[in-house]
N, CA, C and O atoms as a DFTB+ gen file, in Angstrom:
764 C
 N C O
     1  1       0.847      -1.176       0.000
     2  2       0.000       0.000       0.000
     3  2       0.891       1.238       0.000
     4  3       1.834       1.361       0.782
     5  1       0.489       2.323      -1.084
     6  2       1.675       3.647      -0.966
     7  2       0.916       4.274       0.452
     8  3      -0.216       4.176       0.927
     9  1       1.792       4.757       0.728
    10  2       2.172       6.059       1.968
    11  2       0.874       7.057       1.753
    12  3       0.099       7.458       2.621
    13  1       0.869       7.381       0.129
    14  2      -0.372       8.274       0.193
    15  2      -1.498       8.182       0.528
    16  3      -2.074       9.216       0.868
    17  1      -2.061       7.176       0.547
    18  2      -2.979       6.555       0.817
    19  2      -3.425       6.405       2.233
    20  3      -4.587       6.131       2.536
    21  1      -2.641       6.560       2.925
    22  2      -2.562       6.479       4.232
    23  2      -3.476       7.428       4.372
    24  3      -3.336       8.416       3.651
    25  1      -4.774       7.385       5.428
    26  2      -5.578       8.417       6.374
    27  2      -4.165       9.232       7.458
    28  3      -2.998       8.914       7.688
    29  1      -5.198      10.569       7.963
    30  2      -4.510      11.051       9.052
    31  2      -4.730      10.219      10.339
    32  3      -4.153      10.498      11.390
    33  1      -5.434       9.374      10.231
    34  2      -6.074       8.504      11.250
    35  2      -4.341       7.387      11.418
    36  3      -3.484       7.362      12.301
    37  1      -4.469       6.723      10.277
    38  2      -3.806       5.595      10.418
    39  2      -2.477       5.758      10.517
    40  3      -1.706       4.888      10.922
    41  1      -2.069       7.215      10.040
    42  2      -0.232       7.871      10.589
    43  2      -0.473       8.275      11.220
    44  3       0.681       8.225      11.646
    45  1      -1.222       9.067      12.333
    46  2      -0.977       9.607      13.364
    47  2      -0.864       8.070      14.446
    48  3      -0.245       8.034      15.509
    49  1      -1.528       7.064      13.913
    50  2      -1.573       5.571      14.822
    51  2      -0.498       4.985      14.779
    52  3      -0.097       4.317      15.733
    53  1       0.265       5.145      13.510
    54  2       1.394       4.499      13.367
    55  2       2.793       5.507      13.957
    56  3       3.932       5.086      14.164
    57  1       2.500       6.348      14.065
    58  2       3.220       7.916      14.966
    59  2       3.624       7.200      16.334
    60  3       4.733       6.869      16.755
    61  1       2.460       7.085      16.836
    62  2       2.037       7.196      18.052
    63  2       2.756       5.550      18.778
    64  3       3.361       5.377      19.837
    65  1       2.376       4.578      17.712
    66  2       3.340       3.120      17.982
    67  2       4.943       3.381      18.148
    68  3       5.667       2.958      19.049
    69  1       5.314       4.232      16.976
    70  2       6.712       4.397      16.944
    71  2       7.178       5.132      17.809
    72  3       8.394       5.267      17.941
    73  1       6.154       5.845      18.683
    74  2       6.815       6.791      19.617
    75  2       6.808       5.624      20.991
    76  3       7.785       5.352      21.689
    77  1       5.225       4.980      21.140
    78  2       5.753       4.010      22.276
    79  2       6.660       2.713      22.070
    80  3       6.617       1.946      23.032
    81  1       7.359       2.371      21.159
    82  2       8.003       1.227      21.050
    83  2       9.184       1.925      21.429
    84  3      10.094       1.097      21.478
    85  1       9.661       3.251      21.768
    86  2      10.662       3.464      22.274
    87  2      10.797       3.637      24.069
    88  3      11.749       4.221      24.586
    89  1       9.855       3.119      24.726
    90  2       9.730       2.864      25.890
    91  2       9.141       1.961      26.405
    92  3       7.920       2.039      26.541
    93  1       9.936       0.718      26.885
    94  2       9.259      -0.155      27.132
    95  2      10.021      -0.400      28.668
    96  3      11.047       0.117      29.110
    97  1       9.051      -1.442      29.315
    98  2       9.640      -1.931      31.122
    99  2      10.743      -2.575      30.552
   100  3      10.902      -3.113      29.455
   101  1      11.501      -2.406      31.556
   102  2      12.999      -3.220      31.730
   103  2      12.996      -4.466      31.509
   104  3      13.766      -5.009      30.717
   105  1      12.009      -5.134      32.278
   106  2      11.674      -6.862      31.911
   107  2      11.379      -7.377      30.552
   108  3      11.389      -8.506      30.063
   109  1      11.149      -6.354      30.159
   110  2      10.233      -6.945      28.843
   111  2      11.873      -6.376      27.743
   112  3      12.250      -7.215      26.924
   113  1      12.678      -5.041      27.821
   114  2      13.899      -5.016      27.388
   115  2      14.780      -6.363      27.321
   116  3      15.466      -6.731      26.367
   117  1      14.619      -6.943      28.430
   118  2      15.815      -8.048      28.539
   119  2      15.851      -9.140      28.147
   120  3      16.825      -9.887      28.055
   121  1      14.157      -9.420      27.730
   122  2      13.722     -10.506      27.546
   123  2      14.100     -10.601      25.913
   124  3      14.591     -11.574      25.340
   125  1      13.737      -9.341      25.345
   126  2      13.942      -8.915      24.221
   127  2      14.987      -9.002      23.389
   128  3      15.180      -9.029      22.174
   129  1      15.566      -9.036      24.311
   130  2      17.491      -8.975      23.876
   131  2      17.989     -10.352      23.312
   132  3      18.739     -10.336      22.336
   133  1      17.669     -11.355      23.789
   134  2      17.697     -12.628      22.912
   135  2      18.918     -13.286      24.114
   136  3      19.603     -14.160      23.583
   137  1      19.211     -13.076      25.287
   138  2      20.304     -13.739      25.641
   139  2      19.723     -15.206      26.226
   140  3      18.887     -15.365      27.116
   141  1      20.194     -15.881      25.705
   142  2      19.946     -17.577      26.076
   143  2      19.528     -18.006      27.272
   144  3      20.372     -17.890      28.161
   145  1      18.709     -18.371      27.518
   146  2      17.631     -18.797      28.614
   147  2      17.088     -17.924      29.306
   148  3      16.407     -18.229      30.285
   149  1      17.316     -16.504      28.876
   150  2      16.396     -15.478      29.768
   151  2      15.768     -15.235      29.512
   152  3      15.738     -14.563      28.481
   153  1      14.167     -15.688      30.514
   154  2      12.908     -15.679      30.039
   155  2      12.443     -14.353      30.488
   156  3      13.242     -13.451      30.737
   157  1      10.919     -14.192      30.614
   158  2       9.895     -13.436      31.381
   159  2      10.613     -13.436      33.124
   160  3      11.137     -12.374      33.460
   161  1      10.615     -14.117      33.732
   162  2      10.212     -14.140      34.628
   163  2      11.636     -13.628      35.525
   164  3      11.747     -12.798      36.427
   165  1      12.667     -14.529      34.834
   166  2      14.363     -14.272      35.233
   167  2      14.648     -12.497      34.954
   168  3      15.100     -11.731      35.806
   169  1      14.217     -12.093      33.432
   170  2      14.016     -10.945      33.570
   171  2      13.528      -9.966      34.638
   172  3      14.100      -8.947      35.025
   173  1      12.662     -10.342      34.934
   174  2      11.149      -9.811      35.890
   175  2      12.256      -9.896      37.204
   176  3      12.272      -8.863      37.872
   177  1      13.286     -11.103      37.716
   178  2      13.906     -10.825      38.809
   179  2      15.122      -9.962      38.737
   180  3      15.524      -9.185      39.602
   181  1      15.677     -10.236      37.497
   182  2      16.853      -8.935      37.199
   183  2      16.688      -7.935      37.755
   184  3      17.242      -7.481      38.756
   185  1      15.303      -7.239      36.632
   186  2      15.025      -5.483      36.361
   187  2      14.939      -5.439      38.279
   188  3      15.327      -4.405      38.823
   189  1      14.541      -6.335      38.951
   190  2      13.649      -6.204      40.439
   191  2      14.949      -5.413      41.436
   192  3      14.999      -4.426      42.170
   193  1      16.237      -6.830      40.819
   194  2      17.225      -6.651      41.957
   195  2      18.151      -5.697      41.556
   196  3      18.730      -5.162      42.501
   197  1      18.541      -5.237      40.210
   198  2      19.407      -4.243      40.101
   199  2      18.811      -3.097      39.315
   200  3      19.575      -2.171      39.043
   201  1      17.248      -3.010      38.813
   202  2      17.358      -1.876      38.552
   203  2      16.815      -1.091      37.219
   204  3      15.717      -0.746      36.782
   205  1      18.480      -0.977      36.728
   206  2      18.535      -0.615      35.155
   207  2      19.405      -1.869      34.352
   208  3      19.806      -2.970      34.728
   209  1      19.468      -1.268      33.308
   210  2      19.869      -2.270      31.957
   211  2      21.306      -2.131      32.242
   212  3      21.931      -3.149      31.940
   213  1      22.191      -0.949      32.850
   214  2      23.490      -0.390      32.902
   215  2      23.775      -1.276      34.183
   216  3      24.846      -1.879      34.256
   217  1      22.982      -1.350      35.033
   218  2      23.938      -2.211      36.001
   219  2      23.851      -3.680      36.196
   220  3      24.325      -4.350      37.113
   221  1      22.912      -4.193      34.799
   222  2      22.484      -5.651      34.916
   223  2      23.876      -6.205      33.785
   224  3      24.466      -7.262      34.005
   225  1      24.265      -5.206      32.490
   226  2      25.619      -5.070      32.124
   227  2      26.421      -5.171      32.740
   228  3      27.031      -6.204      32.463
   229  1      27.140      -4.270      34.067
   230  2      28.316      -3.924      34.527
   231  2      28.243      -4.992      35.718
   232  3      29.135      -4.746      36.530
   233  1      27.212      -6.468      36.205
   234  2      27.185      -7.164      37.417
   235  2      27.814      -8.366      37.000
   236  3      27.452      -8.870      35.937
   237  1      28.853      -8.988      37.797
   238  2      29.508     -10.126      37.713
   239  2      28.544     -11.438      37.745
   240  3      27.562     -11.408      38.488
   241  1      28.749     -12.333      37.128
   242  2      28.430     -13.701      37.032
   243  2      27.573     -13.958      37.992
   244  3      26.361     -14.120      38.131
   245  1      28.864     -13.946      38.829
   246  2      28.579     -14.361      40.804
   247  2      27.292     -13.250      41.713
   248  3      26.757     -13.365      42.816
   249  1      27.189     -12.332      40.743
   250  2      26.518     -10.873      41.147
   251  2      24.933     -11.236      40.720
   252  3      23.887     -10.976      41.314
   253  1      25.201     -12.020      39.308
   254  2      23.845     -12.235      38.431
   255  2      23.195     -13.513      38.663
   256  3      22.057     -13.684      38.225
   257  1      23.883     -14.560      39.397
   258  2      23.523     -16.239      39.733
   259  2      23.314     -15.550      41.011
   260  3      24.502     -15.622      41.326
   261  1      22.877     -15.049      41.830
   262  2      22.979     -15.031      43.285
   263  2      21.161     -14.443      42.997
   264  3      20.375     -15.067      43.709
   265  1      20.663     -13.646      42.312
   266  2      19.543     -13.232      42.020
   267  2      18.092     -14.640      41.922
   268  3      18.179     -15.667      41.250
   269  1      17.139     -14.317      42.618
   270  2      16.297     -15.525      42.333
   271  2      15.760     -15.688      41.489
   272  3      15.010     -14.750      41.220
   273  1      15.723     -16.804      40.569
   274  2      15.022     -17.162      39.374
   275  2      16.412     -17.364      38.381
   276  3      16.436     -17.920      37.283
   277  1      17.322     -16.864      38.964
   278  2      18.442     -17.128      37.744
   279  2      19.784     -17.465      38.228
   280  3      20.460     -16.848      39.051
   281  1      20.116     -18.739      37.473
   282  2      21.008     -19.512      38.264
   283  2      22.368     -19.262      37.564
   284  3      22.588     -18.230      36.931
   285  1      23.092     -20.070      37.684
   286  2      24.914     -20.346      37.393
   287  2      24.596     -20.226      35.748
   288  3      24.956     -19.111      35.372
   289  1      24.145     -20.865      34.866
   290  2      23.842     -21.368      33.459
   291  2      23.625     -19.478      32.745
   292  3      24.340     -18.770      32.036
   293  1      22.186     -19.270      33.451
   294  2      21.743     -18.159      32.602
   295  2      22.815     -16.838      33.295
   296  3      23.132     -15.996      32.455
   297  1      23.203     -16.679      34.290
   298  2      24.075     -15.720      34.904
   299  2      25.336     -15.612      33.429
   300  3      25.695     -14.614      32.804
   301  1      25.672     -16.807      33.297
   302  2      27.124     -17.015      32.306
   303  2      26.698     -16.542      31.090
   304  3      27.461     -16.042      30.263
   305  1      25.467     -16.681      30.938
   306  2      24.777     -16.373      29.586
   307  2      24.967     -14.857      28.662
   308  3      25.406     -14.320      27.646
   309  1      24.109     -14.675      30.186
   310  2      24.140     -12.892      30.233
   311  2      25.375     -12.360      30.160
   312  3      25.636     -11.574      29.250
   313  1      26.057     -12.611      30.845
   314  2      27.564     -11.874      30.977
   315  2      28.405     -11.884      29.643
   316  3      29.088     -10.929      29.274
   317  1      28.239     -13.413      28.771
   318  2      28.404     -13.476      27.711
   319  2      28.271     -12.668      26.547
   320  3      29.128     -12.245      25.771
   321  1      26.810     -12.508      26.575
   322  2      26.164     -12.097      25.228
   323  2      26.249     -10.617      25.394
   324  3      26.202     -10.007      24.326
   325  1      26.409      -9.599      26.903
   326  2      26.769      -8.168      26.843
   327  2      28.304      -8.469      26.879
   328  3      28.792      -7.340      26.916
   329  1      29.329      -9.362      26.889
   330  2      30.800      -9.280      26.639
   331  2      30.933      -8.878      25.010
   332  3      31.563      -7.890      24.632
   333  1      30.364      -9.636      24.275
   334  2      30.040      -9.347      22.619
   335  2      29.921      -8.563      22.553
   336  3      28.952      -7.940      22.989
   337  1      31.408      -7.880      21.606
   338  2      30.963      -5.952      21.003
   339  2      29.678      -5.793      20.323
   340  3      28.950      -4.831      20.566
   341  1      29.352      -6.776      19.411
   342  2      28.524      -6.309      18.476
   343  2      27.011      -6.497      19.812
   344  3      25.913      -5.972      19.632
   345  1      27.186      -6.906      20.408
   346  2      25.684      -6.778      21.493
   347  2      25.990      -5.505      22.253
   348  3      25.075      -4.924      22.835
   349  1      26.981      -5.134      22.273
   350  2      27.417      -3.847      23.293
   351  2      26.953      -2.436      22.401
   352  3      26.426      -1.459      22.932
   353  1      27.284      -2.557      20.859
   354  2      27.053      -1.872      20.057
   355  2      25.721      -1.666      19.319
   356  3      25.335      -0.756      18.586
   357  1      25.204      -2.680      19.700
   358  2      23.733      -2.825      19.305
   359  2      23.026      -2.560      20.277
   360  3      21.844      -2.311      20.041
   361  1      23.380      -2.534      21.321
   362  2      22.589      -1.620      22.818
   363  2      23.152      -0.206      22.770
   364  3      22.264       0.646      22.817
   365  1      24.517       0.315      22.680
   366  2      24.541       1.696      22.389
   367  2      23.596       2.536      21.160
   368  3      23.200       3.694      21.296
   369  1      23.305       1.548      19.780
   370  2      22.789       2.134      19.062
   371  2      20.878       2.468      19.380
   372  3      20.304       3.488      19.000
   373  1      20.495       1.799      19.824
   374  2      19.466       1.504      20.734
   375  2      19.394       2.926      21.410
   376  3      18.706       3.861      21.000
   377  1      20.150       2.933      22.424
   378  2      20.242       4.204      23.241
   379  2      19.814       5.460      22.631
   380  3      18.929       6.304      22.774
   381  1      21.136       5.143      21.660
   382  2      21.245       6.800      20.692
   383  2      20.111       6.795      20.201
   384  3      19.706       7.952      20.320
   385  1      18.812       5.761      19.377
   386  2      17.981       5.990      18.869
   387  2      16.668       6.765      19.947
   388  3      15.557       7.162      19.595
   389  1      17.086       6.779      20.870
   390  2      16.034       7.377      22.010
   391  2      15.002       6.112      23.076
   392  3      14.036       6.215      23.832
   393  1      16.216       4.544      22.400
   394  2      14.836       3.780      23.228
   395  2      15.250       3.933      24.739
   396  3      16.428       4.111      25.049
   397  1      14.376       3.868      25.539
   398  2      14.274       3.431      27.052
   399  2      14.105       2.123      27.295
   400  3      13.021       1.565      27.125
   401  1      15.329       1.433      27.778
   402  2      15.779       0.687      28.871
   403  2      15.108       0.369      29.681
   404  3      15.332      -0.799      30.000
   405  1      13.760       1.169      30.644
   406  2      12.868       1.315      31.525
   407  2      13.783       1.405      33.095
   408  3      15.010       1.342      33.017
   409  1      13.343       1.503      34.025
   410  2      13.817       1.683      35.553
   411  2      12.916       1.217      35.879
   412  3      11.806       1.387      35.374
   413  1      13.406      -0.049      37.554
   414  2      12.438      -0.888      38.214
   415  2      13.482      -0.240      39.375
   416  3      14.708      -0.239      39.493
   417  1      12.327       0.332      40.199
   418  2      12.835       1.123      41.616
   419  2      13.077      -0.458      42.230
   420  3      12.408      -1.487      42.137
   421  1      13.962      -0.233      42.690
   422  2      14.836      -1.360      43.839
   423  2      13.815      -1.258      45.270
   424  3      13.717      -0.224      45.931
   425  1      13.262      -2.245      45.515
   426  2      12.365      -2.475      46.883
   427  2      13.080      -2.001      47.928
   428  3      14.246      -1.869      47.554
   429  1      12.948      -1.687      49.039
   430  2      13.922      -1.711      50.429
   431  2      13.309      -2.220      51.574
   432  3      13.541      -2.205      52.782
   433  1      12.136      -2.846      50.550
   434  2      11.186      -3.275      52.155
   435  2      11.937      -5.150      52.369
   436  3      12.230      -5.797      51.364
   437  1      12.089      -5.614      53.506
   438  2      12.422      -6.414      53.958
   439  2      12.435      -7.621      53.059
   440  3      11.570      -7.522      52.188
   441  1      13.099      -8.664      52.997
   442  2      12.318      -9.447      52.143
   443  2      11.832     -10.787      52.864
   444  3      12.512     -11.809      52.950
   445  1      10.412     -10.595      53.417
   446  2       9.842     -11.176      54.796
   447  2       8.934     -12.462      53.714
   448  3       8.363     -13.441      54.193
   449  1       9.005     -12.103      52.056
   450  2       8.433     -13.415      51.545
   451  2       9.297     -14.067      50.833
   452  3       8.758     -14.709      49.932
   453  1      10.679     -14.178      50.891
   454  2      11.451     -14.514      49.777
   455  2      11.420     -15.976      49.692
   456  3      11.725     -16.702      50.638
   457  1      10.910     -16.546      48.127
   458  2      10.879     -17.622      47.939
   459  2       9.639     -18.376      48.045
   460  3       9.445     -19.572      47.827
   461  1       9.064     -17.724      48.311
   462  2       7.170     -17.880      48.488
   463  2       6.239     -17.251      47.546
   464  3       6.102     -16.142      47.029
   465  1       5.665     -18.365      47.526
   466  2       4.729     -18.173      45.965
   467  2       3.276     -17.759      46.618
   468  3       2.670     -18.552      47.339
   469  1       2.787     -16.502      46.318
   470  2       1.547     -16.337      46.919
   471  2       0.281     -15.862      45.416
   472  3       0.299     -14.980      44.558
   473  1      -0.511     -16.798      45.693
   474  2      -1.508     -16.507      44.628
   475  2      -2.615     -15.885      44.615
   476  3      -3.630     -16.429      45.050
   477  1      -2.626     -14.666      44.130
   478  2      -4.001     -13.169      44.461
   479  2      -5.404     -14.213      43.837
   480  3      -5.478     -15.114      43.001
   481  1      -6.172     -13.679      44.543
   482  2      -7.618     -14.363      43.298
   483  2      -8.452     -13.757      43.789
   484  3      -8.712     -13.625      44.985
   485  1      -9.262     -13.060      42.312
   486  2     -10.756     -12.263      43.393
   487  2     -10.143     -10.493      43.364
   488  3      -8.985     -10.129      43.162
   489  1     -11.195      -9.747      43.602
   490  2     -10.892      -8.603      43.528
   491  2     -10.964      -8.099      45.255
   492  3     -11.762      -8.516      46.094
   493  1      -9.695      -6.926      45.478
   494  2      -9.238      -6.612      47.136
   495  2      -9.829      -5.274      47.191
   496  3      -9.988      -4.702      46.112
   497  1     -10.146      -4.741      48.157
   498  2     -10.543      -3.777      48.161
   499  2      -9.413      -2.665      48.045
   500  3      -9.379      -1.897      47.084
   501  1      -8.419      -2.621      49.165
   502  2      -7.396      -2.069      48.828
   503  2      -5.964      -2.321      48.150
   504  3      -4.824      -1.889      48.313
   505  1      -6.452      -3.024      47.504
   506  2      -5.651      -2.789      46.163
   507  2      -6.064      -3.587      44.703
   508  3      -6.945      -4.436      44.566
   509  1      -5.257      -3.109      43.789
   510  2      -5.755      -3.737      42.343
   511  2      -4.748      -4.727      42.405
   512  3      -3.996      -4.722      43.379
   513  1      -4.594      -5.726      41.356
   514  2      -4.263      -6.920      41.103
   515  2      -2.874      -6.884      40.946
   516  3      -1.990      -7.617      41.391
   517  1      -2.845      -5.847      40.196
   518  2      -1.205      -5.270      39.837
   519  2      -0.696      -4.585      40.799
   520  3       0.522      -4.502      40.644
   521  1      -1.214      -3.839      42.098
   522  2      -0.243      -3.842      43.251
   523  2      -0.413      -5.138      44.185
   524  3       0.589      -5.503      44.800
   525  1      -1.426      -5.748      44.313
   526  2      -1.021      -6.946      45.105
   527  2       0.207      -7.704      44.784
   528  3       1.082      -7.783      45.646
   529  1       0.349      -8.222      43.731
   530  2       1.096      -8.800      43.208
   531  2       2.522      -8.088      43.299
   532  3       3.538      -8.783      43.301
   533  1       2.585      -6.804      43.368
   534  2       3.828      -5.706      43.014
   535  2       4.013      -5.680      45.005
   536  3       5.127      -5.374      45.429
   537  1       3.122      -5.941      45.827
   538  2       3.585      -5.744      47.124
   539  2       4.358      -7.157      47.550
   540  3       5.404      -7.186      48.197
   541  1       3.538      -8.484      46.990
   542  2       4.149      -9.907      47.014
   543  2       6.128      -9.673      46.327
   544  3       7.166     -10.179      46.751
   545  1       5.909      -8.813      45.295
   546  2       7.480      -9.253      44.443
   547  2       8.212      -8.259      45.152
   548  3       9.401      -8.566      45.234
   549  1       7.833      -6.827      45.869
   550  2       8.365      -6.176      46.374
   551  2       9.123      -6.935      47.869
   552  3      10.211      -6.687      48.389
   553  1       8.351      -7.648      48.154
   554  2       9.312      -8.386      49.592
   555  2       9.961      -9.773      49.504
   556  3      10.287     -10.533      50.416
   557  1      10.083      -9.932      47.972
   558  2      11.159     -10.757      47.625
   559  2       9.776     -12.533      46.906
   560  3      10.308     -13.579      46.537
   561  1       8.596     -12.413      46.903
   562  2       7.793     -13.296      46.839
   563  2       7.591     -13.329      45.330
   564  3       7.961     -12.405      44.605
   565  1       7.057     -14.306      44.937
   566  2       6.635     -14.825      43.609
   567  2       5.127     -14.720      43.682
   568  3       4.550     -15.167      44.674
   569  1       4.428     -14.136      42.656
   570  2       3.066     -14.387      42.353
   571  2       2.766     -14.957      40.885
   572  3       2.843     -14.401      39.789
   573  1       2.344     -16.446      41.295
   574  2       2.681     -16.611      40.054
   575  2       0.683     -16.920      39.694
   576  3      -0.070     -17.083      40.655
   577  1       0.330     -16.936      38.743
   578  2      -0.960     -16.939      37.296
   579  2      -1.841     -18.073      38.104
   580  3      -3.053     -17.889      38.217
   581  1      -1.045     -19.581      38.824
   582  2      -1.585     -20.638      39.037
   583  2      -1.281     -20.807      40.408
   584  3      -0.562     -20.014      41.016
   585  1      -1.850     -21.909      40.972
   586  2      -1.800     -22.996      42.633
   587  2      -1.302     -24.399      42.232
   588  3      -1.740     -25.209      41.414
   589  1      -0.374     -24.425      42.966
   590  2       0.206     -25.467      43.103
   591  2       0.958     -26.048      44.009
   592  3       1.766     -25.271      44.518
   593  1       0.990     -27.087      44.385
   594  2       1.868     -27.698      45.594
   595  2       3.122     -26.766      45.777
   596  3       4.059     -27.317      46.354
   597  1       3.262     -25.831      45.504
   598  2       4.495     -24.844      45.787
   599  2       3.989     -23.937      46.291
   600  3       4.838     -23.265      46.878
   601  1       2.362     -23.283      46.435
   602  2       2.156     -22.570      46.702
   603  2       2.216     -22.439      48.203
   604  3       2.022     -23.342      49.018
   605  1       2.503     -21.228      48.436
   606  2       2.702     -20.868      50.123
   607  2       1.096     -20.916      50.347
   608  3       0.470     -21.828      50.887
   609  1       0.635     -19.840      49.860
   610  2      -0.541     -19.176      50.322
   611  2      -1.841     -18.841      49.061
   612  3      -1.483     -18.370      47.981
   613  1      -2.901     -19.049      49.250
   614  2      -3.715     -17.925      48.388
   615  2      -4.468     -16.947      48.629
   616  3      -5.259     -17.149      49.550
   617  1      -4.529     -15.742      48.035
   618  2      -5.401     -14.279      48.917
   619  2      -7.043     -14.957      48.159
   620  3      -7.435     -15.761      47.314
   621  1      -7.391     -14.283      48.843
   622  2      -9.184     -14.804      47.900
   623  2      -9.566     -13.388      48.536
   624  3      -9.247     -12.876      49.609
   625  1     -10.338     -12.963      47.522
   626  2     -10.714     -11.849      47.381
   627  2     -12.512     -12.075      46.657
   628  3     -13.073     -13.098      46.264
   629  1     -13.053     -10.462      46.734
   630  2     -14.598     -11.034      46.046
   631  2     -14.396     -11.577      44.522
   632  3     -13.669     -11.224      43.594
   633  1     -15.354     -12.578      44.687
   634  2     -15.065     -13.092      42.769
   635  2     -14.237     -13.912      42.457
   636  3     -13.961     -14.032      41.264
   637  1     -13.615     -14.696      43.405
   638  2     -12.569     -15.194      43.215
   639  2     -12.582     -16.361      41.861
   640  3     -13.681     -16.706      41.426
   641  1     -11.572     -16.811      41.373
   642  2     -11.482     -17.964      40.184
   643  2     -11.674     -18.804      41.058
   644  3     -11.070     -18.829      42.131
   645  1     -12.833     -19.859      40.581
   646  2     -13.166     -21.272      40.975
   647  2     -12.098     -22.156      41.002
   648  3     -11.878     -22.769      42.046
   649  1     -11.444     -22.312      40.091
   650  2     -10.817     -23.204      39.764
   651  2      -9.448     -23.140      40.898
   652  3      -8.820     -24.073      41.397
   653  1      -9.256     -21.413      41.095
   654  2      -8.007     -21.451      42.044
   655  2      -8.009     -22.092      43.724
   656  3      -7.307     -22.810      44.435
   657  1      -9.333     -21.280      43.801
   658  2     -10.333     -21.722      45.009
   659  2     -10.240     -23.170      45.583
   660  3      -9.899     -23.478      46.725
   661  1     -10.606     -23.985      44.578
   662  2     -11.066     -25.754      44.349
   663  2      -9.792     -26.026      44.226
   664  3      -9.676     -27.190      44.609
   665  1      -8.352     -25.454      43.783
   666  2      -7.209     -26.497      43.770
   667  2      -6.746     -25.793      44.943
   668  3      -6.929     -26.704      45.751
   669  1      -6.211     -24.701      45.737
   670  2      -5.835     -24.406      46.945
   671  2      -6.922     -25.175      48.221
   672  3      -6.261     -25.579      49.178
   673  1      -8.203     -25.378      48.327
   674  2      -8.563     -26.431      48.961
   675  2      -8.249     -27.586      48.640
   676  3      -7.638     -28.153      49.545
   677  1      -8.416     -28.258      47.637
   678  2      -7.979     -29.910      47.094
   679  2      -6.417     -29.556      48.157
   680  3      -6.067     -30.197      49.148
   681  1      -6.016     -28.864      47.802
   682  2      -4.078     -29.169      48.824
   683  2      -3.873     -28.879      49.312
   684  3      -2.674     -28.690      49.521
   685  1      -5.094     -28.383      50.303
   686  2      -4.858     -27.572      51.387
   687  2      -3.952     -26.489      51.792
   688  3      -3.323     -26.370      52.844
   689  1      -3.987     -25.945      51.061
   690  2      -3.563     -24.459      51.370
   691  2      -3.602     -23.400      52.043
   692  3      -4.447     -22.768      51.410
   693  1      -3.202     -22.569      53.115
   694  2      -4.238     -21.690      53.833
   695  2      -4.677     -20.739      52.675
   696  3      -3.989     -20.588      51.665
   697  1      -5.558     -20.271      52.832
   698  2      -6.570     -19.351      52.057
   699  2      -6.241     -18.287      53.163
   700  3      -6.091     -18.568      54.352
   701  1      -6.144     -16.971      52.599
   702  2      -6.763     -15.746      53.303
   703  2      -7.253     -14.592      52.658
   704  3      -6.826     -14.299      51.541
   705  1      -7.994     -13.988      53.159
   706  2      -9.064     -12.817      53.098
   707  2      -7.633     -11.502      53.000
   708  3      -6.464     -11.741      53.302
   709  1      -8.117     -10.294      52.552
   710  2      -7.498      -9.276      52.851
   711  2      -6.987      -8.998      54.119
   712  3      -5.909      -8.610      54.570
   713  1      -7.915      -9.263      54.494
   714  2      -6.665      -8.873      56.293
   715  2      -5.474      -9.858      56.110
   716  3      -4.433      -9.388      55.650
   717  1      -5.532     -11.296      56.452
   718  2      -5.081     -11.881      56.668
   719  2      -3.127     -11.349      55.185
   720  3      -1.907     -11.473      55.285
   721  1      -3.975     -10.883      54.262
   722  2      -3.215     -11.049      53.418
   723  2      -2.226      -9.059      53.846
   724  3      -1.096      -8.773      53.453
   725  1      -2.897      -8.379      54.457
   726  2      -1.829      -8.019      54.203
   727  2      -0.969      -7.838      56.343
   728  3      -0.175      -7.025      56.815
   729  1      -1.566      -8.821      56.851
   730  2      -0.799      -9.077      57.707
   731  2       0.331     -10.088      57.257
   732  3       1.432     -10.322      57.756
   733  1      -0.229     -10.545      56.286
   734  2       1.582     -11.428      55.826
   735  2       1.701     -10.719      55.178
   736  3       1.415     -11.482      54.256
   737  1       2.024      -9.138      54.315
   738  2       3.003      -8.664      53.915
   739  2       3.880      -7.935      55.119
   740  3       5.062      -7.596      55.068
   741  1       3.192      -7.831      55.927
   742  2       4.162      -7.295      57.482
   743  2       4.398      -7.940      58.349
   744  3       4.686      -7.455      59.443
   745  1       4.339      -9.391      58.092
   746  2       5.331      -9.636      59.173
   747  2       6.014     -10.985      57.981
   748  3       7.175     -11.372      58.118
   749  1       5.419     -11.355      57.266
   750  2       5.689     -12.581      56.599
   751  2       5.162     -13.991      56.729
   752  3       5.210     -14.991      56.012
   753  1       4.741     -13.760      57.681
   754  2       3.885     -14.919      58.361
   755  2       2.608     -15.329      58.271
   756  3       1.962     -14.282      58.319
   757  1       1.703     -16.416      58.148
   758  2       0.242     -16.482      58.009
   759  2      -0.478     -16.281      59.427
   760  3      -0.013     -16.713      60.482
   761  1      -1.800     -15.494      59.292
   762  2      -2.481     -15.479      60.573
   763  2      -2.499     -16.596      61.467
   764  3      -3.097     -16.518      62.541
């Protein structure tokens, strides 16, 4: 299709893409980048523990395997594939083009859930889905989509998914209500 043809509708849409594809979250940057076994989620613990894209570059091996979700294998990975000029140069050119890297503010709150998988379900009163979940990863916890024998805990909230409901009972799980849920973000502990 020529260019002329184009409505003011459909370039100002295509404007407007090209302006947000130059800012995207950090997690979703890294994931992007193609380095060997770094998924969603390893990402998601990177951007958490250091930050920016500049200091997930400049962190040793031993700096990047010590992070949860990403072990000895993908640590070597990473360090690898930003050792490569042409990956070093293909992130400077990046830069210069105006993309954003994104910034994930570094938590300082305790990490009173680290290693605990807590599963939101149901709508909270004080809060939306995306800070529950952002208060769980903020103290070092996993929220992950599903329940499963790994799970620590599940919040149940109004409305909750049946299905999450019916497998956190089937395995007995403690269940808790909003209170309960955000007395374990302060102390870490279940009621």
């Amino acid at each position: 299709m020529a260019l002329d043809k184009w409505g003011t509708t459909k370039a100002d849409n295509l404007l407007a893409a090209i302006a947000g594809s130059t800012s995207r979250p950090l997690p979703k940057v890294l994931t992007a980048l193609g380095c060997r076994g770094l998924g969603p989620s390893a990402s998601e613990a990177l951007a958490r523990h250091f930050g920016t894209l500049d200091a997930i570059m400049q962190a040793s091996e031993v700096e990047l395997s010590t992070t949860d979700g990403v072990g000895p294998v993908i640590a070597s990975s990473i360090v690898r594939w930003f050792a490569h000029e042409p990956n070093r140069v293909f992130v400077e050119k990046l830069r210069a083009a105006g993309v954003e890297f994104g910034r994930v503010d570094i938590s300082v709150l305790p990490p009173l859930l680290a290693g605990k998988a807590v599963v939101v379900t149901g709508s909270l009163d004080g809060f939306t889905r995306e800070s529950a979940e952002a208060a769980i990863k903020d103290r070092g916890g996993k929220s992950p989509g599903s329940v499963s024998a790994k799970t620590f805990a599940v919040v149940v909230g109004d409305d909750p998914g049946l299905s999450k409901f019916n497998k956190a009972t089937e395995l007995g799980l403690p269940i808790l209500d909003e209170a309960g849920f955000v007395r374990l973000l302060e102390t870490g502990e279940l009621p």
